[in-house]
Jmol script that loads the backbone (N, CA, C; Angstrom):
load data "model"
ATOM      1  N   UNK A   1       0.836  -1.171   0.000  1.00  0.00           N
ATOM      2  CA  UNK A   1       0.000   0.000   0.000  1.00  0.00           C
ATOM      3  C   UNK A   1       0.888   1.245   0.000  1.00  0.00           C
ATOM      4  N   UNK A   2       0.599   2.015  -0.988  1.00  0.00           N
ATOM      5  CA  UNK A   2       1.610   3.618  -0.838  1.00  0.00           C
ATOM      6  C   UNK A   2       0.760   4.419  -0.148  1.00  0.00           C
ATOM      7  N   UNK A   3       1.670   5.137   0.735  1.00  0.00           N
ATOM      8  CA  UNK A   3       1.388   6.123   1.732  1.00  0.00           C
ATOM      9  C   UNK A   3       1.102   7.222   0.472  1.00  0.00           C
ATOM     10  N   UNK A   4       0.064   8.009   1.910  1.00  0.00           N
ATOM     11  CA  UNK A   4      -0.273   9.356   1.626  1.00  0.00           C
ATOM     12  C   UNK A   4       1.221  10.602   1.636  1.00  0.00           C
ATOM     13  N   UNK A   5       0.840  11.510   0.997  1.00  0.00           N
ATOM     14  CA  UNK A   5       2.125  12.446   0.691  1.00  0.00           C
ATOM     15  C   UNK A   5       1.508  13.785   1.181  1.00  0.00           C
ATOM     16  N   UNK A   6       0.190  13.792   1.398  1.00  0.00           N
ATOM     17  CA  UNK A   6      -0.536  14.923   1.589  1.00  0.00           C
ATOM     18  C   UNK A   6      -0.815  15.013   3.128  1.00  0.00           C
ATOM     19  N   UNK A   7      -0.982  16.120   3.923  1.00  0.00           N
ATOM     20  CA  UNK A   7      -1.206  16.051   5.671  1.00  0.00           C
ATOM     21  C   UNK A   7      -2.408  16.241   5.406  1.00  0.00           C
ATOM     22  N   UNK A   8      -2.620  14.951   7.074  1.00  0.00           N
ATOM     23  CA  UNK A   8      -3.959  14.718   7.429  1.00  0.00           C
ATOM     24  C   UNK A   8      -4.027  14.677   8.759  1.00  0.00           C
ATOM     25  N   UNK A   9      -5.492  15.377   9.317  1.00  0.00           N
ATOM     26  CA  UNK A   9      -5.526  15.533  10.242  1.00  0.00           C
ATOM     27  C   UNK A   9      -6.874  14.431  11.209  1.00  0.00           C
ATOM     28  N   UNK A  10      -7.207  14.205  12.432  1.00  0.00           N
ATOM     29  CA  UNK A  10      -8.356  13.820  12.500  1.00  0.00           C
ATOM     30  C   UNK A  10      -8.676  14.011  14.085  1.00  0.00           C
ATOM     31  N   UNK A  11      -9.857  14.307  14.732  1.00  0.00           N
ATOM     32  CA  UNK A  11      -9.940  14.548  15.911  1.00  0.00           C
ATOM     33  C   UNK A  11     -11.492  13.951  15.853  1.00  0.00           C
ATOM     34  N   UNK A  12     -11.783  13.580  17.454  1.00  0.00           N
ATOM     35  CA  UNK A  12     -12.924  12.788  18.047  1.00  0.00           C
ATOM     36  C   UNK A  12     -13.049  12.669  19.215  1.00  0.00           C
ATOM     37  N   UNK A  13     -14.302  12.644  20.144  1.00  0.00           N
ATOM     38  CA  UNK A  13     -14.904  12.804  21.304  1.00  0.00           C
ATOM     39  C   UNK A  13     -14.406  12.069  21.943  1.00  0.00           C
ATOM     40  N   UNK A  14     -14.112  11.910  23.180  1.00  0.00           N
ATOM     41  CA  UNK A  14     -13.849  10.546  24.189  1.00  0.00           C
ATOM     42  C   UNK A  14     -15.036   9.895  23.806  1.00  0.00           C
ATOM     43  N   UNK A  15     -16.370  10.406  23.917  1.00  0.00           N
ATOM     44  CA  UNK A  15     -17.580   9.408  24.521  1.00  0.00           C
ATOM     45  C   UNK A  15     -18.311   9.356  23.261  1.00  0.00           C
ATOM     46  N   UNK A  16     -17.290   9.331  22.049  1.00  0.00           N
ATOM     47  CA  UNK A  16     -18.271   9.278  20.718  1.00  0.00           C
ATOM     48  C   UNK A  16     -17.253   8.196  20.178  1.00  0.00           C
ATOM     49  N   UNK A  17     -16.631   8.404  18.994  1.00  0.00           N
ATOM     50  CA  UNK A  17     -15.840   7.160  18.261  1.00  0.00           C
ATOM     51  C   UNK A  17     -14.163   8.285  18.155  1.00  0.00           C
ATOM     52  N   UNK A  18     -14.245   8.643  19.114  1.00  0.00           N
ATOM     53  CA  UNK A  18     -12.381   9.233  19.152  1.00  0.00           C
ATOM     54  C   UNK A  18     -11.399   9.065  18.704  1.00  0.00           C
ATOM     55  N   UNK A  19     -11.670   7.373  19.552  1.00  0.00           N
ATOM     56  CA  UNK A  19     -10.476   6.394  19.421  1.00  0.00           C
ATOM     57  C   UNK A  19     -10.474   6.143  17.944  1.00  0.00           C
ATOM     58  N   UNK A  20     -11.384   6.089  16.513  1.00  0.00           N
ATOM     59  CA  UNK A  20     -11.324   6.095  15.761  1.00  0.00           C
ATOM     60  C   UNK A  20     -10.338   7.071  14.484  1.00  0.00           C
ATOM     61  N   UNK A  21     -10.137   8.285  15.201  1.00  0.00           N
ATOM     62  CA  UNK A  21     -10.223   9.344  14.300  1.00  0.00           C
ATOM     63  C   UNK A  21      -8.688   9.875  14.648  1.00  0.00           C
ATOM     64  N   UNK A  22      -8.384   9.315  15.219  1.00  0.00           N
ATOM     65  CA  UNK A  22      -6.443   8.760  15.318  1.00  0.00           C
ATOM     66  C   UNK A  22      -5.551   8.416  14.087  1.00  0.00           C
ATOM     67  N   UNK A  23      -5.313   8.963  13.362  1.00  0.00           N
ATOM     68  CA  UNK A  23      -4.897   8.525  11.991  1.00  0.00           C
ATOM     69  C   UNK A  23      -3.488   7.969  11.775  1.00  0.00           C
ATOM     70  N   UNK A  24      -3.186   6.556  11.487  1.00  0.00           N
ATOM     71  CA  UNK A  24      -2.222   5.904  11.573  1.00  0.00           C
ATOM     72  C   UNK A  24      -0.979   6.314  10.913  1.00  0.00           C
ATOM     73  N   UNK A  25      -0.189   5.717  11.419  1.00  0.00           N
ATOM     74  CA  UNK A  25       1.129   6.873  10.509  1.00  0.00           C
ATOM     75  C   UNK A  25       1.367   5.646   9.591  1.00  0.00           C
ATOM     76  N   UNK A  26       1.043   4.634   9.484  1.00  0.00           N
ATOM     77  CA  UNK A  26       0.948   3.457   8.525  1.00  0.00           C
ATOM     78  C   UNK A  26       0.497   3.525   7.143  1.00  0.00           C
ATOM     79  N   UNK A  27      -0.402   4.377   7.225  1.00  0.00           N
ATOM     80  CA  UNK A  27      -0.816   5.110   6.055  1.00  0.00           C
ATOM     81  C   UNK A  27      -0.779   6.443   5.748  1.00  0.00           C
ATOM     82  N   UNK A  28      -0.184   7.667   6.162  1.00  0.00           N
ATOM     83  CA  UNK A  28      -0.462   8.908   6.195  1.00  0.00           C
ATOM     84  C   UNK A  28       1.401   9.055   6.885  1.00  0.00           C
ATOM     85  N   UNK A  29       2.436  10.163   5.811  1.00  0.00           N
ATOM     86  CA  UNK A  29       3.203  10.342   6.216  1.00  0.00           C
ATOM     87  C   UNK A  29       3.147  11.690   7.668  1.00  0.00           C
ATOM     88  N   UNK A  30       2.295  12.224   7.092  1.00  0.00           N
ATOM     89  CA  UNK A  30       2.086  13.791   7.953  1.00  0.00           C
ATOM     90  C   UNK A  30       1.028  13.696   8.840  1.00  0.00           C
ATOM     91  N   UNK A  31       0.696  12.193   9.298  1.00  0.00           N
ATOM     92  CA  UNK A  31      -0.439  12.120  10.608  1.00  0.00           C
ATOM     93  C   UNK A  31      -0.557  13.543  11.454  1.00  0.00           C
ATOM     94  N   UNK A  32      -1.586  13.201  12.184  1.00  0.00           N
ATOM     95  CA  UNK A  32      -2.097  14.132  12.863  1.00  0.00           C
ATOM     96  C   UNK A  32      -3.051  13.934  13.632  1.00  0.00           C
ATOM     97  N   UNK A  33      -3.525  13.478  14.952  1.00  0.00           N
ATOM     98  CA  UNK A  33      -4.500  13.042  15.186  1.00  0.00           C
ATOM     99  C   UNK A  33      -5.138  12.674  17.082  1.00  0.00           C
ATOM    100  N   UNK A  34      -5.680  13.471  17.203  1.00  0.00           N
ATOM    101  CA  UNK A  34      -6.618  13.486  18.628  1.00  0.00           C
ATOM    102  C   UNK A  34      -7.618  13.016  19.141  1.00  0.00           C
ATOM    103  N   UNK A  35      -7.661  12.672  20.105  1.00  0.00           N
ATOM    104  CA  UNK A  35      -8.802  12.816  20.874  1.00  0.00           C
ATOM    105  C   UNK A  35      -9.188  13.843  22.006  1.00  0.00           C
ATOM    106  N   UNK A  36     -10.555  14.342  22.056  1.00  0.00           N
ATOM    107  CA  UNK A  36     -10.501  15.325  22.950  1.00  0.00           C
ATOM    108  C   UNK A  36     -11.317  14.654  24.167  1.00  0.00           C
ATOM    109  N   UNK A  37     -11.098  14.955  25.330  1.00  0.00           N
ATOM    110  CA  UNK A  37     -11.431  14.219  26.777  1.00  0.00           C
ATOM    111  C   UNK A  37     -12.889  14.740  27.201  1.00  0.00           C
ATOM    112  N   UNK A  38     -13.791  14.153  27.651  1.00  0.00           N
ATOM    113  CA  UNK A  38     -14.698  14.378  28.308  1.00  0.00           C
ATOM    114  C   UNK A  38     -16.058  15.383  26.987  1.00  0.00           C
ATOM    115  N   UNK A  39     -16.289  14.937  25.296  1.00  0.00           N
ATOM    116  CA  UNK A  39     -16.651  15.228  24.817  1.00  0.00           C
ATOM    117  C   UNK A  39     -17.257  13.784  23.929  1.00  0.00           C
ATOM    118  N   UNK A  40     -18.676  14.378  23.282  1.00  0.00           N
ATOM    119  CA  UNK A  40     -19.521  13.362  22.509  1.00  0.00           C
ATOM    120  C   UNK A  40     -19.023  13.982  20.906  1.00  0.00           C
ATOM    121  N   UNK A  41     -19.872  13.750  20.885  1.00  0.00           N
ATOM    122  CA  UNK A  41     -20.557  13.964  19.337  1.00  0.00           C
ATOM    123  C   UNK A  41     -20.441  15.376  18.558  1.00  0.00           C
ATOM    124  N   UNK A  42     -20.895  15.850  19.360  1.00  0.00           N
ATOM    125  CA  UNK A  42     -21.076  17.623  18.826  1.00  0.00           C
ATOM    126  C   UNK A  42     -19.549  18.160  19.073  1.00  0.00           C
ATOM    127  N   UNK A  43     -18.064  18.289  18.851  1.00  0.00           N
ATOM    128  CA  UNK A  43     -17.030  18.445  19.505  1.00  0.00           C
ATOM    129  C   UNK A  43     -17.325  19.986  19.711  1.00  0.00           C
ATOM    130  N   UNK A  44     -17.907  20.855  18.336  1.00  0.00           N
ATOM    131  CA  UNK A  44     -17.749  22.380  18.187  1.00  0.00           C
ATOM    132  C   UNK A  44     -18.812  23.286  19.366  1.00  0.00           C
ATOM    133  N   UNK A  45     -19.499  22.480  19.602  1.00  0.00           N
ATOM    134  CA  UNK A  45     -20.570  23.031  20.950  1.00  0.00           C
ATOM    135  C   UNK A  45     -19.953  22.447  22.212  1.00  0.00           C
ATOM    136  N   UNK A  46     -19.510  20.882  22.276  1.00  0.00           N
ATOM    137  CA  UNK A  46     -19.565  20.854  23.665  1.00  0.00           C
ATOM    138  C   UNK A  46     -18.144  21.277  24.088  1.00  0.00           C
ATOM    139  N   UNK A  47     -16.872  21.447  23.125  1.00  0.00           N
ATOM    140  CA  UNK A  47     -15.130  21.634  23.555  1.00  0.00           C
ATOM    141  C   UNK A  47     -14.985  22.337  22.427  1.00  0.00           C
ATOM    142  N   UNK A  48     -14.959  23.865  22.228  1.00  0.00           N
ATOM    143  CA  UNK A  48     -14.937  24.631  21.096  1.00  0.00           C
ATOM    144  C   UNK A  48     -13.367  25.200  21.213  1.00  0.00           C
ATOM    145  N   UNK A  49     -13.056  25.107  22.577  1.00  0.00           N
ATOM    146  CA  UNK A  49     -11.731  25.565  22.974  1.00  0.00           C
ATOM    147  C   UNK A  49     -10.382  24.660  22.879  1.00  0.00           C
ATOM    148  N   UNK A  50     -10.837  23.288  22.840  1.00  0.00           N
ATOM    149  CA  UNK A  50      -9.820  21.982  22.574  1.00  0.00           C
ATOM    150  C   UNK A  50     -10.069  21.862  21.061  1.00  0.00           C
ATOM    151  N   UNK A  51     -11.328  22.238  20.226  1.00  0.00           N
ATOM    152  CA  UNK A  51     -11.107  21.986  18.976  1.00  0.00           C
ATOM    153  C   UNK A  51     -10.165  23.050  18.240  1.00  0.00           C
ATOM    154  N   UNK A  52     -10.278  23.726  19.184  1.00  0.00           N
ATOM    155  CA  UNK A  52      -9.556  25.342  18.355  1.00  0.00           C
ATOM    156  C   UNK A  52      -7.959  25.582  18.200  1.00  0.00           C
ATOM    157  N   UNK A  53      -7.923  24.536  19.579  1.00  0.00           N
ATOM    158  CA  UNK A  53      -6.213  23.961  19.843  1.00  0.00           C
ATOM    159  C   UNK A  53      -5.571  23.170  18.539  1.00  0.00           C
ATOM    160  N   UNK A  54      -6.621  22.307  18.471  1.00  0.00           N
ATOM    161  CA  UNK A  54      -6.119  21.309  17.800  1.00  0.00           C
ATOM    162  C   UNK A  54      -6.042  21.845  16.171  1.00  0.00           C
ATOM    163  N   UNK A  55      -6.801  22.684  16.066  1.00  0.00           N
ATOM    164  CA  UNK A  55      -7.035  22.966  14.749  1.00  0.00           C
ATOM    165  C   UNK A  55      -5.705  23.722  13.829  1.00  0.00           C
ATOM    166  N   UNK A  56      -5.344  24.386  15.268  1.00  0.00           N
ATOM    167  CA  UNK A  56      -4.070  25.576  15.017  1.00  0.00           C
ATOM    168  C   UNK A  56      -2.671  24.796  15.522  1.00  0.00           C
ATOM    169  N   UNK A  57      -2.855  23.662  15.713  1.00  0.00           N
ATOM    170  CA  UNK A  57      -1.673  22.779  15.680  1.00  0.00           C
ATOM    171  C   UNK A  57      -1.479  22.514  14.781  1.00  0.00           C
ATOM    172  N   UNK A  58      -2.672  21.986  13.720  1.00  0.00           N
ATOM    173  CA  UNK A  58      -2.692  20.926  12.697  1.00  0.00           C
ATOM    174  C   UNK A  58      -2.429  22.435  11.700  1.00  0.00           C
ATOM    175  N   UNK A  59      -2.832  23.699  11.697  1.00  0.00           N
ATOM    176  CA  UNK A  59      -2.347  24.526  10.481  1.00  0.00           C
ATOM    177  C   UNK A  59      -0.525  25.031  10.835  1.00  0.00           C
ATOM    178  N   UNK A  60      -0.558  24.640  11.502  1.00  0.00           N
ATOM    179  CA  UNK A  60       0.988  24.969  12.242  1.00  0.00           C
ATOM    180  C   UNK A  60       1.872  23.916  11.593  1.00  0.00           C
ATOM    181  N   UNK A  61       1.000  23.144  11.523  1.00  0.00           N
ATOM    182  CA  UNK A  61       2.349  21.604  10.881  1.00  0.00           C
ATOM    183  C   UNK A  61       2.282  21.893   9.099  1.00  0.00           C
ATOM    184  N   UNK A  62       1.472  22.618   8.880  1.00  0.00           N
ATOM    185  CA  UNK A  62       1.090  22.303   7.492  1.00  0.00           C
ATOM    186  C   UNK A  62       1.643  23.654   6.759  1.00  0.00           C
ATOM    187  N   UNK A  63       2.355  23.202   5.416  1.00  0.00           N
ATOM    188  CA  UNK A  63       2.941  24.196   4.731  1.00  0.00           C
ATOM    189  C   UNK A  63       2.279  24.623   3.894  1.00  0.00           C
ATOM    190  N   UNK A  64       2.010  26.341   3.822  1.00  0.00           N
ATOM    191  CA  UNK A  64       1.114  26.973   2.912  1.00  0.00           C
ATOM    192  C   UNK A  64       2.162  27.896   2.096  1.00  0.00           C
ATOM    193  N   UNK A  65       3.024  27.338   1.559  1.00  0.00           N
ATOM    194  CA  UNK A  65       4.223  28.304   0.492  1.00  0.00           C
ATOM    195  C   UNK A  65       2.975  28.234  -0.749  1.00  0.00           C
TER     196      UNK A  65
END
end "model"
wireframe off; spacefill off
backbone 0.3
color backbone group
């Protein structure tokens, strides 16, 4: 299987499918990938402040030349 060349990011609830949205570095050279603690489903209503983290990590890793 050839890896991805492009960055990817993925984030998910503790109490929704989180553990899912972990993106393997097996497939994806530029992984990226969270879970946020004590959140469902809705991440942008119920942790707007951990998504906002994560978001500006993931544009931080990523090159916009």
């Amino acid at each position: 299987m050839e890896r991805l060349e492009i960055p990817a990011g993925g984030v998910g609830g503790s109490h929704s499918l989180g553990h899912c949205s972990v993106i393997s570095s097996e497939v994806e050279e530029n992984a990226f990938g969270g879970v946020i603690e004590d959140c469902g489903h809705w991440i942008c209503e119920e942790a707007p402040k951990d998504l906002l983290r994560f978001v500006s990590e993931l544009d931080s890793r990523l090159s916009w030349a």
